[in-house]
N, C-alpha and C positions, 0 to 999 in steps of 0.2 A: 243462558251462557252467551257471551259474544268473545269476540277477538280478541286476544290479548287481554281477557281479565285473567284472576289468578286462576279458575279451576279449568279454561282453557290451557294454559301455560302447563297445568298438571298432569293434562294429559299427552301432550306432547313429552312430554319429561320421563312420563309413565313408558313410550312406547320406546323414546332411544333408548331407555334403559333394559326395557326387553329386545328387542327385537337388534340380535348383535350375530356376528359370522362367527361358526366354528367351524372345525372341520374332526368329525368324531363324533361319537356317544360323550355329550358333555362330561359324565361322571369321570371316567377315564383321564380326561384331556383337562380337567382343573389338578386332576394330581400329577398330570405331565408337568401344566404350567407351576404347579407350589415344588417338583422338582427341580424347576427349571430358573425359577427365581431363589429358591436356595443354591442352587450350584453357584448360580452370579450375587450371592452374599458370598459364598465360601472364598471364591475365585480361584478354584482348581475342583477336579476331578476326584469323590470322595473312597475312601476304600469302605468304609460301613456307611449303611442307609438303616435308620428305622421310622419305622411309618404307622401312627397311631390314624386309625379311621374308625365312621361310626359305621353303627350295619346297613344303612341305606346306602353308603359309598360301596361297601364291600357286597350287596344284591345286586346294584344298577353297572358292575365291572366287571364280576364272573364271568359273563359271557358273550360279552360283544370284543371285539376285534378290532384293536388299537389301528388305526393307520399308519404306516410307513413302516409297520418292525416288521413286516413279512410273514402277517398273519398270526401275533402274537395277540394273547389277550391275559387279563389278569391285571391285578395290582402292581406287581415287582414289575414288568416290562411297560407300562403305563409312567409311573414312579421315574424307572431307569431311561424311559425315551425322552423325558425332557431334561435330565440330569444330561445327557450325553448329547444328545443330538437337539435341544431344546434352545428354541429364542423365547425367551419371557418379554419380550417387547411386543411380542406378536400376541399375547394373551390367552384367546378360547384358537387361535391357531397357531400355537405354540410350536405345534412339530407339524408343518405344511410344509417345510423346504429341507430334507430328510436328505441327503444322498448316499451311494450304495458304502461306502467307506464309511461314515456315521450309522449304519445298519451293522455293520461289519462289526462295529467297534460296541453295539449296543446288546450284541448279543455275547460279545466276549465281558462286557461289563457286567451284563447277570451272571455269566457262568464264575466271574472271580469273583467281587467282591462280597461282602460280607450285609447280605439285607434281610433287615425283621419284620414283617407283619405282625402287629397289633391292635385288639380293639381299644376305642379310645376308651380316653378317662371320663367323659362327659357325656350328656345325656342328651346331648344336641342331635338332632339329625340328621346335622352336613358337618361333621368335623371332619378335617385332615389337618394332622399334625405331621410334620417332618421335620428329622435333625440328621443333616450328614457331618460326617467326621472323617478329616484326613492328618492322620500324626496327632498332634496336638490339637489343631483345629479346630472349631464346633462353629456351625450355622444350623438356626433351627427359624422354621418357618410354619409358621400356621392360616388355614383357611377358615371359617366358619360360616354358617349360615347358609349361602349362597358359594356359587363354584369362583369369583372373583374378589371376595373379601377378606380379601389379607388383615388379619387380627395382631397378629406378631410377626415380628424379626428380629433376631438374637444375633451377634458374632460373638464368638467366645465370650459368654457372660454377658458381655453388653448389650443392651437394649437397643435397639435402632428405630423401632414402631412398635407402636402398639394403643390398641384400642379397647372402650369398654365393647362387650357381647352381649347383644342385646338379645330379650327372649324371642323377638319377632324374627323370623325368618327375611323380614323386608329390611331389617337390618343396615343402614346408610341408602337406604330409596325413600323414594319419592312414598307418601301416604297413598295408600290406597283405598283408603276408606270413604273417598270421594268418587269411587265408580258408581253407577247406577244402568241399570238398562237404559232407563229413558234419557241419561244426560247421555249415555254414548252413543244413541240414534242421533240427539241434537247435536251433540259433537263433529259427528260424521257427515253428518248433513252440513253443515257451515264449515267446515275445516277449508283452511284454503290448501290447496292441493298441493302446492310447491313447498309445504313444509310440511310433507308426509312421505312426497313422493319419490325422492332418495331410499328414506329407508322401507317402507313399504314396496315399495319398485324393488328393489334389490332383491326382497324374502321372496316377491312373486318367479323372478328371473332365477335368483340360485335355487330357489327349492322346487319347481318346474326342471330345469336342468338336470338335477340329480331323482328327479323323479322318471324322466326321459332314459336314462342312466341305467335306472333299476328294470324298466320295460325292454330295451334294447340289448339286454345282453346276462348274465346267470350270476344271480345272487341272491347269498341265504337262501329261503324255502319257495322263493319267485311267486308270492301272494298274488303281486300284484299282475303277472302276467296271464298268471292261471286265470283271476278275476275277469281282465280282459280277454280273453281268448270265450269265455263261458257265458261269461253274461254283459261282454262291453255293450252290444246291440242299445242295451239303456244306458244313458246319458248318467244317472244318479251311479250306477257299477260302473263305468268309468270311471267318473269323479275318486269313486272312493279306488279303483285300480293306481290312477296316476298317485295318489298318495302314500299305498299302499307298497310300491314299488320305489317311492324315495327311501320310503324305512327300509325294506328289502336291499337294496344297495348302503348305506348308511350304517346300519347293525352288522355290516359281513366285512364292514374295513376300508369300503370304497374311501377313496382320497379328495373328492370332491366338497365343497363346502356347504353348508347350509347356514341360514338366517332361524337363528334358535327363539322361543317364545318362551319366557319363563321358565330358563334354564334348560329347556329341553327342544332341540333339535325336531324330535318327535312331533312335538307338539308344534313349532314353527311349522314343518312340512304339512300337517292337517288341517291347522288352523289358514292355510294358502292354497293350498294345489287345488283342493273339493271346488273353492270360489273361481279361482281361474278358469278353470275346466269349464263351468257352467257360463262364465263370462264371456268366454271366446264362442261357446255353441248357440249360448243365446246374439252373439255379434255387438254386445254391450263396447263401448267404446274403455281407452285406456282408464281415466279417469273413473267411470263407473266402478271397474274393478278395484282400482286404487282404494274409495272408499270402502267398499263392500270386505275387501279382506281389513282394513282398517276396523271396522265395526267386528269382525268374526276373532281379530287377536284383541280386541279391548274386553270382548264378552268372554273370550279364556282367560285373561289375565284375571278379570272380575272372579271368576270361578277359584283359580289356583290360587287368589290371595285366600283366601279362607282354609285352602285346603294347604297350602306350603308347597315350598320348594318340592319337596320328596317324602312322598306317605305309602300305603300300600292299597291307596285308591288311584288309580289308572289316569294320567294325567292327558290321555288320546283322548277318553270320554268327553272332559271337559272341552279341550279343541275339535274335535267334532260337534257337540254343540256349539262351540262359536262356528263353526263351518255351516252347519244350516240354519243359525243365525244371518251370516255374509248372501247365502242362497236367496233368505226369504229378500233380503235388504235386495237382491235384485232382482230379483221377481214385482217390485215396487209395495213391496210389505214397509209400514214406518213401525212405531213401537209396539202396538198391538199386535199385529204380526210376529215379529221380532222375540217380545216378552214368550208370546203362546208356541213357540218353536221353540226356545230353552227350555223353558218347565216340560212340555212333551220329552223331548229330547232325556232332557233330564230322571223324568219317570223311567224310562225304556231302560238306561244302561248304567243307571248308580251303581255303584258299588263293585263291579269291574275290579280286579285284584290285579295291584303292581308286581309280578315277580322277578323285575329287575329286566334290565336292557337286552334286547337277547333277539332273532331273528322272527322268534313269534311275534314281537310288536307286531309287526305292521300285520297281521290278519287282525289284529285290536284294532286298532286304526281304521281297518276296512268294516269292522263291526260299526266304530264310533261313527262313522261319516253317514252309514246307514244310517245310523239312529237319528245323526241330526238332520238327514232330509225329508226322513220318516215326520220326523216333527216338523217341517215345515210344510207337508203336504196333508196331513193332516189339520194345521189349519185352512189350509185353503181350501177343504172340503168339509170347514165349519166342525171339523172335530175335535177333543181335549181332552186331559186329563184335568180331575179338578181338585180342590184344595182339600185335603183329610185322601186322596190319594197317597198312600206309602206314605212316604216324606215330602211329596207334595200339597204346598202349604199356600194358601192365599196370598197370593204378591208374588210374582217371579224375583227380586231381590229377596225377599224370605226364603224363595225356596233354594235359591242360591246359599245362602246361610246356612240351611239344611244341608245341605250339601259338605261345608266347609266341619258342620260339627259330626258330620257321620265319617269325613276322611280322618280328621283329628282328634277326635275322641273315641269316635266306636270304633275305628280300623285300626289302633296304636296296637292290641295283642295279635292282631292277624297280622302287622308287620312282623312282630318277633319269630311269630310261626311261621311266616313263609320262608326267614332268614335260617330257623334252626330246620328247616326242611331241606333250602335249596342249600345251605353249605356242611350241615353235618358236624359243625363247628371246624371248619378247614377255610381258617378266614384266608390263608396264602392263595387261592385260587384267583 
């Protein structure tokens, strides 16, 4: 690989397309933003809202807590805060500039007008459809795939956009079938720094930030506090505290933003905070870190392309393995290292069950970071799991692959089950 050929270019391309600012549990805040971009199709205020979602939209909304509505969570108040109080210019931070009269008016909005929750019609795993109607009126607006992929726009009858659906959940991105462990050591290694270090800088800064956030002050189940108070003494329980306590603030409504990895917030916070933390204790300079969390969100991305957007394999896992990925990478591990800390990694915490967005993440999170520094100190005392282990298979991009087929094939009826568990079929919640 060198500078500026195509599969460098791909990766750059790969990371601004991951690595983007929201502020929310992303599942939430894409059905603000497809309220909010329907409203400004409608161009007025609608009296009926109906909202076709798939079940992964309606697991990962249950139970986390919209920003700015005053502690609301759920579909209808997600939906209604970017209809009322929503900038669709602003995208995954749709509802950041909320004020107490737009609160006012959002909660008078659910109480009158006339909104449906329904499962969708399609078998996709990220669908939201929306059509609001005022009078006569009709705007319908659809997402798929991904939380920013606008597929349709309707006004009354007329077509305005619309796209083919593709089966790939990568759906208008960049291929990613061009990852490999060993190319994103080489990648990381030569990258020149000034064209990472905006957006990597940034996910380090905001997701530190609101990881600082969740330690300083009470929110959700305080994982990450507890962790520190019990066992900070160790540098690797820190690591996974400071992380632990992003999600801890993040899942309970805090208003502060974060730098999302493959759709997920979650994963942005793990796959950064665990490398910073170790960055600044070991006294590694900016740049070190720069790369190091670079290498730990290219090896989650690696991971979540195989596995999608949203399955009911635990998407912390996989960024916790890029997290003691970043660790070995500064520790002065190159790809040997690197590879033998994912597949470890990997053995320890497969299969981890997505029950949807909710305050418990982050003790997952503070599981998944374990595991990936587990794996990396494990090599470094010459130890491994080897191939015919579980679904650890000869080749850390094999087992990688393993991975993507036990999220996507083996774990498809264990999403159904945890949805007809955790909702009882009461998709309104």
């Amino acid at each position: 690989m060198k500078r500026g050929d195509p599969l460098y270019s791909a990766y750059l391309s790969i990371l601004e397309e991951e690595l983007r600012p929201a502020m929310g549990c992303t599942e939430p805040i894409a059905l603000a933003y497809a309220g909010a971009k329907a409203r400004q199709v409608l161009g007025k205020l609608p009296e009926k809202v109906e909202i076709f979602v798939s079940g992964n939209i309606i697991k990962n909304v249950k139970s986390v807590i919209v920003p700015n509505t005053g502690g609301l969570h759920g579909i209808i108040p997600a939906v209604s805060a970017g209809i009322v109080a929503g900038n669709a210019d602003k995208v995954l931070e749709v509802i950041s500039c909320v004020t107490d009269r737009q609160r006012q008016q959002l909660h008078a909005f659910i109480r009158e007008a006339d909104i449906q929750v329904k499962p969708a019609q399609s078998e996709l795993v990220f669908d939201i459809d929306i059509t609001l109607s005022s009078g006569e009126d009709r705007a319908r607006l659809r997402l798929a795939n991904h939380h920013t992929n606008i597929v349709h726009i309707e006004k009354n009858g007329q077509v305005l956009h619309s796209q083919k659906i593709e089966e790939s959940p990568e759906d208008q991105l960049t291929d990613k079938s061009c990852l490999s462990i060993e190319r994103i050591v080489e990648f990381v290694d030569l990258v020149d720094i000034s064209q990472v270090e905006e957006l990597v800088g940034r996910q380090i800064d905001y997701n530190m930030a609101i990881a600082r956030e969740g330690l300083e002050n009470s929110w959700g189940a305080n994982i990450g506090s507890v962790l520190l108070k019990h066992q900070g003494q160790l540098l690797s329980k820190r690591a996974a505290a400071y992380a632990a306590a992003g999600s801890d603030a993040r899942m309970s409504g805090c208003e502060m933003p974060v730098i999302i990895l493959s759709g997920s917030g979650n994963q942005g916070i793990t796959a950064s905070v665990p490398v910073a933390v170790y960055a600044e204790a070991m006294g590694k300079s900016r740049e070190e870190c720069l790369r190091a969390v670079t290498l730990s969100d290219l090896v989650t991305i690696h991971q979540k392309a195989g596995i999608g957007r949203l399955s009911a394999y635990c998407g912390a896992i996989s960024a916790g393995c890029g997290a003691g990925a970043g660790i070995a990478y500064l520790r002065g591990g190159k790809f040997h290292a690197i590879a033998h800390t994912v597949v470890n990694a990997i053995a320890i915490l497969s299969g981890t069950i997505c029950d949807g967005a909710k305050p418990s993440c982050a003790a997952k999170i503070a599981a998944a970071v374990d595991a990936g520094i587990l794996g990396c100190d494990m090599y470094w005392e010459n130890q491994q799991f080897y191939g015919g282990d579980g679904i650890v298979t000869k080749g850390v991009d094999r087992t990688v692959s393993n991975v993507g087929i036990l999220a996507r094939e083996g774990m498809r009826q264990t999403d159904k089950t945890i949805l007809q568990i955790m909702l009882d079929e009461d998709i309104t919640c």
